[in-house]
C-alpha atoms as an extended CHARMM CRD file, in Angstrom:
* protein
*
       197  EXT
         1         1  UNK       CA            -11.2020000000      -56.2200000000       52.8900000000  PROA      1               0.0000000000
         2         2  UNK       CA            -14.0360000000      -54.1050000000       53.7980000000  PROA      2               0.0000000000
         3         3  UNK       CA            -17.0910000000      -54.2410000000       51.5520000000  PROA      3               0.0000000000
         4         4  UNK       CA            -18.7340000000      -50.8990000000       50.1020000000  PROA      4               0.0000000000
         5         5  UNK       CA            -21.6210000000      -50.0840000000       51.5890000000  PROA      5               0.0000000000
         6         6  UNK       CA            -24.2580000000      -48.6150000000       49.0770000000  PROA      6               0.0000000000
         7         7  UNK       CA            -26.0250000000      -45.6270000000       50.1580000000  PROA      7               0.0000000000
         8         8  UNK       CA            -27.9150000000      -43.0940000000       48.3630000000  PROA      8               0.0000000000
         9         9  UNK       CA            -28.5200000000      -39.6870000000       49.0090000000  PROA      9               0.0000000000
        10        10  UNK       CA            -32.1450000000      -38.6060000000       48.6480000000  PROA      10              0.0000000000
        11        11  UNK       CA            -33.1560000000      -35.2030000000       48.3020000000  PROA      11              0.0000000000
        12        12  UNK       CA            -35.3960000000      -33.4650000000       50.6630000000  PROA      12              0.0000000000
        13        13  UNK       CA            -39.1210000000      -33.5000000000       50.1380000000  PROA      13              0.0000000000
        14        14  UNK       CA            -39.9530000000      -30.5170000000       47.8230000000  PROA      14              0.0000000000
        15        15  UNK       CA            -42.6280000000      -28.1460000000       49.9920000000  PROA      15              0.0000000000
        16        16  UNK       CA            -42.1230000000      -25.5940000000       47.3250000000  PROA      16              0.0000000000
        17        17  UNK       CA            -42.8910000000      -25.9650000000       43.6390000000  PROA      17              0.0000000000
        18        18  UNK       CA            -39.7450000000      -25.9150000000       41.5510000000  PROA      18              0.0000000000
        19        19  UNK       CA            -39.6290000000      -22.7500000000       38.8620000000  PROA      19              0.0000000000
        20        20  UNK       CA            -40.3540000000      -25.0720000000       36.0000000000  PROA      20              0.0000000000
        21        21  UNK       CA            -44.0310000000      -26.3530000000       37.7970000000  PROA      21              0.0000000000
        22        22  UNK       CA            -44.7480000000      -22.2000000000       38.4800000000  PROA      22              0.0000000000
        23        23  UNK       CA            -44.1750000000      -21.6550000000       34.5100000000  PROA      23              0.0000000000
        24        24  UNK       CA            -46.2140000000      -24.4240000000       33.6360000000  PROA      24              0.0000000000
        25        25  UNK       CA            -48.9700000000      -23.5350000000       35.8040000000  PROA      25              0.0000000000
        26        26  UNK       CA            -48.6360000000      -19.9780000000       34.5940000000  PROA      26              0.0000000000
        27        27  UNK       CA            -49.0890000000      -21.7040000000       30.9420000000  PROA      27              0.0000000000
        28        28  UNK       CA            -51.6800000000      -23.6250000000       31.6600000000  PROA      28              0.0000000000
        29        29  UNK       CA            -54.1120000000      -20.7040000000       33.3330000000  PROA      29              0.0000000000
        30        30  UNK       CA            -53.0770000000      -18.0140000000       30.4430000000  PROA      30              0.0000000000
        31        31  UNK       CA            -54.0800000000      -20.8300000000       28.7620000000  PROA      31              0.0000000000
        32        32  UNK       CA            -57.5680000000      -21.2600000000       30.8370000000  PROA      32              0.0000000000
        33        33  UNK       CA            -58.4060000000      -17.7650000000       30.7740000000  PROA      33              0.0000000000
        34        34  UNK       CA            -57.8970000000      -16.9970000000       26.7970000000  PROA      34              0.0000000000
        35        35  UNK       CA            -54.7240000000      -14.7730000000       27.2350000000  PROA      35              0.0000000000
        36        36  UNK       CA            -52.7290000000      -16.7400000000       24.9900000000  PROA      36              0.0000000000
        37        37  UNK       CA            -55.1770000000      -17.4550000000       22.5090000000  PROA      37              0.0000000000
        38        38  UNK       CA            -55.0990000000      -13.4240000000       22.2700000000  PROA      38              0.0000000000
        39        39  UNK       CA            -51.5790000000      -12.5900000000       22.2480000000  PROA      39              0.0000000000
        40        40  UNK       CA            -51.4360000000      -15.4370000000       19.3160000000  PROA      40              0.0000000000
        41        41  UNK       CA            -53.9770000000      -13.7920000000       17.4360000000  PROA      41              0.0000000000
        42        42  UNK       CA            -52.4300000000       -9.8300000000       18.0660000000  PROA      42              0.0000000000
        43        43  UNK       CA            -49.0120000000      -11.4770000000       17.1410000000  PROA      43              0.0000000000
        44        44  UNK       CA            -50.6360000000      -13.1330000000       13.7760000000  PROA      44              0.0000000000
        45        45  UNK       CA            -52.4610000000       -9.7070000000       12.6680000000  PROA      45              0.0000000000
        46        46  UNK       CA            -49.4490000000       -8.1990000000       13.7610000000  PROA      46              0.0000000000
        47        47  UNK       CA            -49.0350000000       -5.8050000000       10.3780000000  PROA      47              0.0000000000
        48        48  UNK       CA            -52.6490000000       -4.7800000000       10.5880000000  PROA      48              0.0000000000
        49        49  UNK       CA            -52.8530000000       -4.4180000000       14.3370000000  PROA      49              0.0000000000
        50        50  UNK       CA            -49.8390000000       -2.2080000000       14.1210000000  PROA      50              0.0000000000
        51        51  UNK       CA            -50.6370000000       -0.2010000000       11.1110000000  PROA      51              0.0000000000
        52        52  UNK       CA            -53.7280000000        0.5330000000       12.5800000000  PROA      52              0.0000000000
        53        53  UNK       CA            -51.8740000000        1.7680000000       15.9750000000  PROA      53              0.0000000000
        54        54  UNK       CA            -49.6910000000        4.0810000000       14.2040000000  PROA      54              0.0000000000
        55        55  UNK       CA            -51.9190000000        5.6670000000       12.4040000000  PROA      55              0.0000000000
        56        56  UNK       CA            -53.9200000000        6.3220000000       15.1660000000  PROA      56              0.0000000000
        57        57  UNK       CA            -51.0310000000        7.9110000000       17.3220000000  PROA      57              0.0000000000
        58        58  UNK       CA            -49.6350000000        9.9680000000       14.6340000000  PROA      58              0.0000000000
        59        59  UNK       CA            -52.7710000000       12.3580000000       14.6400000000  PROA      59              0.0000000000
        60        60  UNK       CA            -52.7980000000       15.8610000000       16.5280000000  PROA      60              0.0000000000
        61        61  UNK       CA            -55.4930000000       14.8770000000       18.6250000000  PROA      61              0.0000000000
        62        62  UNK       CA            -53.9690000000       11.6570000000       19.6050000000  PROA      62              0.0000000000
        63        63  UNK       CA            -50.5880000000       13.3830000000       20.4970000000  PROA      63              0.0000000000
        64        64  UNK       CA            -52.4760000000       16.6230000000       22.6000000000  PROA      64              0.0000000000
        65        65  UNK       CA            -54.7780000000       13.7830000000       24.5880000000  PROA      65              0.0000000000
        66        66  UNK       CA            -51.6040000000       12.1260000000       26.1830000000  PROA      66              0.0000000000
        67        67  UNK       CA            -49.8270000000       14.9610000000       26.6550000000  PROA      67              0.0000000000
        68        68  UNK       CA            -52.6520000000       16.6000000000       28.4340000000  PROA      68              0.0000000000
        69        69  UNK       CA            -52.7560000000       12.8480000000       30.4600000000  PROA      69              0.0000000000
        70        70  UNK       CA            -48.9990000000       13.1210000000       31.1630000000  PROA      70              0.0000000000
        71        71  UNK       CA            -49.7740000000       16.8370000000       31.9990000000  PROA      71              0.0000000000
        72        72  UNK       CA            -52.3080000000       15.5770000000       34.5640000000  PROA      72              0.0000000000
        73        73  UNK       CA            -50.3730000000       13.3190000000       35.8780000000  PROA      73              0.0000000000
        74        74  UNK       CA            -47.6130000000       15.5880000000       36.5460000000  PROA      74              0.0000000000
        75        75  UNK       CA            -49.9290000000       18.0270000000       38.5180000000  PROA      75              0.0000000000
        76        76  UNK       CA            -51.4320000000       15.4120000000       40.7030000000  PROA      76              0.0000000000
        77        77  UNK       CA            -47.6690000000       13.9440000000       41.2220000000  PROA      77              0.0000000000
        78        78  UNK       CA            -46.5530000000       17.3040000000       42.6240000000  PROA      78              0.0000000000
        79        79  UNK       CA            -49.8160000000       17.6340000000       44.9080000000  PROA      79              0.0000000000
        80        80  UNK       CA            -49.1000000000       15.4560000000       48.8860000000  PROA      80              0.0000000000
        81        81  UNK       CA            -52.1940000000       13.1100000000       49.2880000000  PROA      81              0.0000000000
        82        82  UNK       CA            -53.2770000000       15.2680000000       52.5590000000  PROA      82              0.0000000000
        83        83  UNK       CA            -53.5920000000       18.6290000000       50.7620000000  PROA      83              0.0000000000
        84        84  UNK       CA            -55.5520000000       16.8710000000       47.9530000000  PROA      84              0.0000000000
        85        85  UNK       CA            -57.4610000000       15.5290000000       50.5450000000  PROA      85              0.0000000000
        86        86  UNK       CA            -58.5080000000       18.3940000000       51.9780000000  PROA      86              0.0000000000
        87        87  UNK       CA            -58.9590000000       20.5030000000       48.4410000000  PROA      87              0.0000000000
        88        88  UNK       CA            -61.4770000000       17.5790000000       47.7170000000  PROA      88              0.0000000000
        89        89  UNK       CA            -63.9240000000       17.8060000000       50.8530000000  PROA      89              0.0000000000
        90        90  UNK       CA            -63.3840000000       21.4480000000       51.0600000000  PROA      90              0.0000000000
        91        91  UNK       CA            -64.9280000000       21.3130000000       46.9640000000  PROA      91              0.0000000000
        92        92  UNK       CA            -67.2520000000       18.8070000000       48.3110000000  PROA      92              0.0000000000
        93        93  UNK       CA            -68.3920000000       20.3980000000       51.7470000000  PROA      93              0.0000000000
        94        94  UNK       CA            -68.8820000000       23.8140000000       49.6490000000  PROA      94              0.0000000000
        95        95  UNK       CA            -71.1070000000       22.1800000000       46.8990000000  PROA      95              0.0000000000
        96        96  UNK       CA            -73.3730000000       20.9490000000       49.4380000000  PROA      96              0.0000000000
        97        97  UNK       CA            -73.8700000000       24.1580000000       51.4040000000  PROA      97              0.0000000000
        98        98  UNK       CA            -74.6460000000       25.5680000000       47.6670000000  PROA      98              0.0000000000
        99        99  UNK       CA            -76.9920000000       23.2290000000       47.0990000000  PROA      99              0.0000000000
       100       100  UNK       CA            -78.5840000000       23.3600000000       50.5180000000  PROA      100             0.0000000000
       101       101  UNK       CA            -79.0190000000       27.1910000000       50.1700000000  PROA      101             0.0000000000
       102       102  UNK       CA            -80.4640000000       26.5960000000       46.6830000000  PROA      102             0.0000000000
       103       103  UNK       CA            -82.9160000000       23.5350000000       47.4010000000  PROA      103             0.0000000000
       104       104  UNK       CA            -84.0490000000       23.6530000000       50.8850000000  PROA      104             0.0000000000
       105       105  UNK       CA            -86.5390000000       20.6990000000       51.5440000000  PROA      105             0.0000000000
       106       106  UNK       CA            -90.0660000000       21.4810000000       51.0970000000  PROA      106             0.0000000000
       107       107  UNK       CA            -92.4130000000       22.1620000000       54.2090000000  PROA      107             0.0000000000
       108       108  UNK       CA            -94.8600000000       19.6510000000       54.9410000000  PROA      108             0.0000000000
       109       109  UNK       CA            -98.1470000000       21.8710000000       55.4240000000  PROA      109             0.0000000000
       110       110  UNK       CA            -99.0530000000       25.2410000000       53.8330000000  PROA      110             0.0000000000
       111       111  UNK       CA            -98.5010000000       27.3380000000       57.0100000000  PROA      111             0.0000000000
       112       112  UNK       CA            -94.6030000000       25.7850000000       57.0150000000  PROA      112             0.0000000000
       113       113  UNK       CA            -94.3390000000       26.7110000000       53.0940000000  PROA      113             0.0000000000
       114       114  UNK       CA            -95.6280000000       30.2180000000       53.4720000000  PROA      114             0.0000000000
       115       115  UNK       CA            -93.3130000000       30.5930000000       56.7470000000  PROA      115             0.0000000000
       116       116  UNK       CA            -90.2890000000       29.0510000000       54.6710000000  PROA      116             0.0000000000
       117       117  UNK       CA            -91.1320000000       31.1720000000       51.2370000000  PROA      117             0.0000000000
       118       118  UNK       CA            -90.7720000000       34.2680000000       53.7120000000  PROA      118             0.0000000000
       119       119  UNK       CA            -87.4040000000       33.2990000000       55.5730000000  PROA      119             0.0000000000
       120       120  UNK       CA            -85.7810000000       32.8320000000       52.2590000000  PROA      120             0.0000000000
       121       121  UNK       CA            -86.9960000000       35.6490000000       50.4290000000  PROA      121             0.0000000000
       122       122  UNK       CA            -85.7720000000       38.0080000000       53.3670000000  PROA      122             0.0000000000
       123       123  UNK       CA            -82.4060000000       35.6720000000       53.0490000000  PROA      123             0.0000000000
       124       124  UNK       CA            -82.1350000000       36.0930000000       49.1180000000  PROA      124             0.0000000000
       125       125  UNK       CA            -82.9300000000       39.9200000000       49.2330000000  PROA      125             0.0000000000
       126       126  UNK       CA            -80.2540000000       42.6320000000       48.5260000000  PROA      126             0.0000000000
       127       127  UNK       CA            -78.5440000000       43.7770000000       51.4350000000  PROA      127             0.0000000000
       128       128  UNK       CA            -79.3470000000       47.0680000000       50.7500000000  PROA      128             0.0000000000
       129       129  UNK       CA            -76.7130000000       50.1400000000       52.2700000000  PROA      129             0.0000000000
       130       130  UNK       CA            -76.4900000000       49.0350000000       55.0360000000  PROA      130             0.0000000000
       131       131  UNK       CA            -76.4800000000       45.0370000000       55.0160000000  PROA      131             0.0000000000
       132       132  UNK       CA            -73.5430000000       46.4760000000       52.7460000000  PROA      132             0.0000000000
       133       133  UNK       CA            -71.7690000000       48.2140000000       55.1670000000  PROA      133             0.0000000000
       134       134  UNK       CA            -71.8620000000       45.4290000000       58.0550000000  PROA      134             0.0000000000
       135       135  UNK       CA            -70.7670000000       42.5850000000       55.2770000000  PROA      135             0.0000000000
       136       136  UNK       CA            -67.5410000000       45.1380000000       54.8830000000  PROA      136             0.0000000000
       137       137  UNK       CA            -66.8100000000       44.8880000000       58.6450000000  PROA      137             0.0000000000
       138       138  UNK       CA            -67.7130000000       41.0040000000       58.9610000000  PROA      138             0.0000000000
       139       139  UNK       CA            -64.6280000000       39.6550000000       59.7120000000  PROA      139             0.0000000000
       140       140  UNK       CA            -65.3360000000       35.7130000000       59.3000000000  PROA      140             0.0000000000
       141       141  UNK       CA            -66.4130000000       36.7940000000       55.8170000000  PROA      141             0.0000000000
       142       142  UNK       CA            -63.4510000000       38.5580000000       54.8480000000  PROA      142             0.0000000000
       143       143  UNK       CA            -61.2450000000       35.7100000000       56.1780000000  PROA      143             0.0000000000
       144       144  UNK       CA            -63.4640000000       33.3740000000       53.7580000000  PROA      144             0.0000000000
       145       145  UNK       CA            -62.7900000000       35.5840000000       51.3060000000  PROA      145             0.0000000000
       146       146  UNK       CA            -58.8070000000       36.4070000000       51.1010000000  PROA      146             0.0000000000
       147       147  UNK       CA            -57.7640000000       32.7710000000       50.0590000000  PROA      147             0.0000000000
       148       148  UNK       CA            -60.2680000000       32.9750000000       47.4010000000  PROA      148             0.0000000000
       149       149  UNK       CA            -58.9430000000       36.0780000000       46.4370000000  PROA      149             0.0000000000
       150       150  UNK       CA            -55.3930000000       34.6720000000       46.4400000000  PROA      150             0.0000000000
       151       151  UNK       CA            -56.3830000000       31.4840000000       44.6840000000  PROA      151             0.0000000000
       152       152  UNK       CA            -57.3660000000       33.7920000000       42.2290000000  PROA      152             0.0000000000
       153       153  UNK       CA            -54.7340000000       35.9300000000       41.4610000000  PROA      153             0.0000000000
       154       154  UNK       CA            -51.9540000000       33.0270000000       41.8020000000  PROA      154             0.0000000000
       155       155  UNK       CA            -54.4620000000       31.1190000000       38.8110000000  PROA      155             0.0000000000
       156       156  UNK       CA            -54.1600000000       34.3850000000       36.3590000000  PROA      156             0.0000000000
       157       157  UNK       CA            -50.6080000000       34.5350000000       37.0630000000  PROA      157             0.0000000000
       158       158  UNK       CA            -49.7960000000       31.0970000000       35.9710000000  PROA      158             0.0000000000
       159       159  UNK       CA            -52.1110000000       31.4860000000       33.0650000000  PROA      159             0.0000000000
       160       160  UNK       CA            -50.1390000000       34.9440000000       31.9830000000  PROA      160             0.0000000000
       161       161  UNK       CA            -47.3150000000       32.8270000000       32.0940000000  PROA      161             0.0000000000
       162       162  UNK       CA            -46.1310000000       31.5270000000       28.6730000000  PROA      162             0.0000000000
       163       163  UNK       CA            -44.8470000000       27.6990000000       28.5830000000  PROA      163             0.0000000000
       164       164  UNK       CA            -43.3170000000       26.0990000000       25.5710000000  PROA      164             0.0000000000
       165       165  UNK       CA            -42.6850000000       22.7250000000       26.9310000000  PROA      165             0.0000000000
       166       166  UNK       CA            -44.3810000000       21.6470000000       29.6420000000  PROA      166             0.0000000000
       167       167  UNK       CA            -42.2450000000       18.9770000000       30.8570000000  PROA      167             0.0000000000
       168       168  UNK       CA            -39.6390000000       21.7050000000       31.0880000000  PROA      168             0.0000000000
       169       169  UNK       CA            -41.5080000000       23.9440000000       33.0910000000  PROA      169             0.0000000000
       170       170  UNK       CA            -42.3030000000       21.2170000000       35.4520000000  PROA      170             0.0000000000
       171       171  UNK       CA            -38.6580000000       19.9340000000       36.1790000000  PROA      171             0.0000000000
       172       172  UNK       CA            -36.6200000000       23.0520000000       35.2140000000  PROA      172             0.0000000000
       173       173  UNK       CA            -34.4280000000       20.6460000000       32.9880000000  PROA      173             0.0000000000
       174       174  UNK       CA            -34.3370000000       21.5710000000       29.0720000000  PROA      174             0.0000000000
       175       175  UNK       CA            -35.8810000000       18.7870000000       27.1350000000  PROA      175             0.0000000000
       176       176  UNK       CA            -35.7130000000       18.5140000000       22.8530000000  PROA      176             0.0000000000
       177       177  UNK       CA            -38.2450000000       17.9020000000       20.7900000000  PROA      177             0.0000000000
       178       178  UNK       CA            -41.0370000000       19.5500000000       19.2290000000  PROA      178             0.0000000000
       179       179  UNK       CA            -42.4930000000       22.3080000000       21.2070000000  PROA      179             0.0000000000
       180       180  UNK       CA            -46.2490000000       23.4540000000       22.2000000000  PROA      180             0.0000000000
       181       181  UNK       CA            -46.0100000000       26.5250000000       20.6490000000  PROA      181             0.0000000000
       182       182  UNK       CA            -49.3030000000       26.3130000000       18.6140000000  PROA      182             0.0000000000
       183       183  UNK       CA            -49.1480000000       25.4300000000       14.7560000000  PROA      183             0.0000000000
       184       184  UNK       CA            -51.7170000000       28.2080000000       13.9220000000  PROA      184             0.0000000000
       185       185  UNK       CA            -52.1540000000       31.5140000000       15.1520000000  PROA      185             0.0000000000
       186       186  UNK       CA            -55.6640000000       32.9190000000       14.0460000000  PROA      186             0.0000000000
       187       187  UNK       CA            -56.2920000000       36.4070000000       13.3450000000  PROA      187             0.0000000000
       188       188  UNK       CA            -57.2520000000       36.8030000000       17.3380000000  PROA      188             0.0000000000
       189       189  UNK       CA            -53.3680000000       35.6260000000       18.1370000000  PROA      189             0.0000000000
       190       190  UNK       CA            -55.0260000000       32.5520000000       19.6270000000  PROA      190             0.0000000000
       191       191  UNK       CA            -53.4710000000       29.4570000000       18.8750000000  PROA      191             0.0000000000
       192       192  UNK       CA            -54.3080000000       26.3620000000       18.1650000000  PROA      192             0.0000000000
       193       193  UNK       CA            -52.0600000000       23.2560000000       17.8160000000  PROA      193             0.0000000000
       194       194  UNK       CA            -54.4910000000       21.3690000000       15.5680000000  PROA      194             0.0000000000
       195       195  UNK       CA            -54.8180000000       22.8350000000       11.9630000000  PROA      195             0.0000000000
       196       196  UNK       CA            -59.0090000000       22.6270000000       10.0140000000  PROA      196             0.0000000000
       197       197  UNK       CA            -58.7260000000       21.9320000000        6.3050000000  PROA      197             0.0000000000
């Protein structure tokens, strides 16, 4: 009869580590860095820690900072990247000219300063009638001025607009909870959601 021949099986050579030498290298450099010596100490001061948390969140001002944050959030979430894009450098572009029309840089000799003080005051003087009458018919200021105008109008519409929940005016979907009516109504009928003892 045959003998048995022995043979064992190795494994292959591990090229990855195995998921118990990723946990304890994700010990060990929590460890390293002081994150666990932290979440030990906010776990033993957990009563404390957690009074002090709740007390915090339970105040008015507390409550109207994150839901002016989730608020925020929710406008910037319904504006595309592109058209914020472009609102930005159009803000940014029209500072500049502002300031450029404001601050222009100093001459360097007293003839240049006396020749620039004149430009500008002629610039910076009132049209008068009839400056007046060609700014009406100046049609590339007139198309600056129409989205401005519109911009405008569609801002004092959606401020005329009353909102009890936000969150439901965003989405459309009716949501419980407390609303953001205000809590005091002064004498004025403005409101104000946090009440002065």
């Amino acid at each position: 009869m045959a003998t048995r021949i022995e043979h064992d099986v190795t494994p292959p050579p591990a090229t990855d580590p195995s998921a118990r030498q990723e946990l304890d290298q994700l010990v060990q450099t929590l460890h390293e860095h002081g994150v666990l010596r932290f979440a030990n100490d906010v776990v033993a001061s957990n009563h404390e820690l957690l009074r002090i948390v709740l007390a915090g969140l339970g105040k008015p001002g507390t409550l109207n900072a994150l839901q002016n944050a989730s608020a925020l959030a929710m406008a910037f979430s319904a504006l595309p990247p592109e058209r914020f894009y472009q609102v930005m450098f159009a803000a940014k572009e029209a500072i500049e000219e502002i300031s450029r029309h404001r601050h222009e840089e100093s001459a360097g000799d007293a003839s240049q300063q006396a020749d620039l003080d004149r430009r500008s005051s002629k610039r910076d003087a009132a049209p008068g009638i009839t400056g007046l009458y060609r700014l009406l018919n100046d049609e590339e200021l007139w198309h600056a001025i129409k989205p401005l105008a519109a911009g405008l109008r569609a801002f004092s519409q959606r401020l005329d607009r009353p909102v009890d929940k936000p969150v439901t005016d965003f989405t459309g979907k009716p949501t419980e909870g407390p609303s953001a009516a205000p809590a005091h109504v002064d004498k004025h009928g403005r409101g104000s959601s946090l009440r002065y003892r």
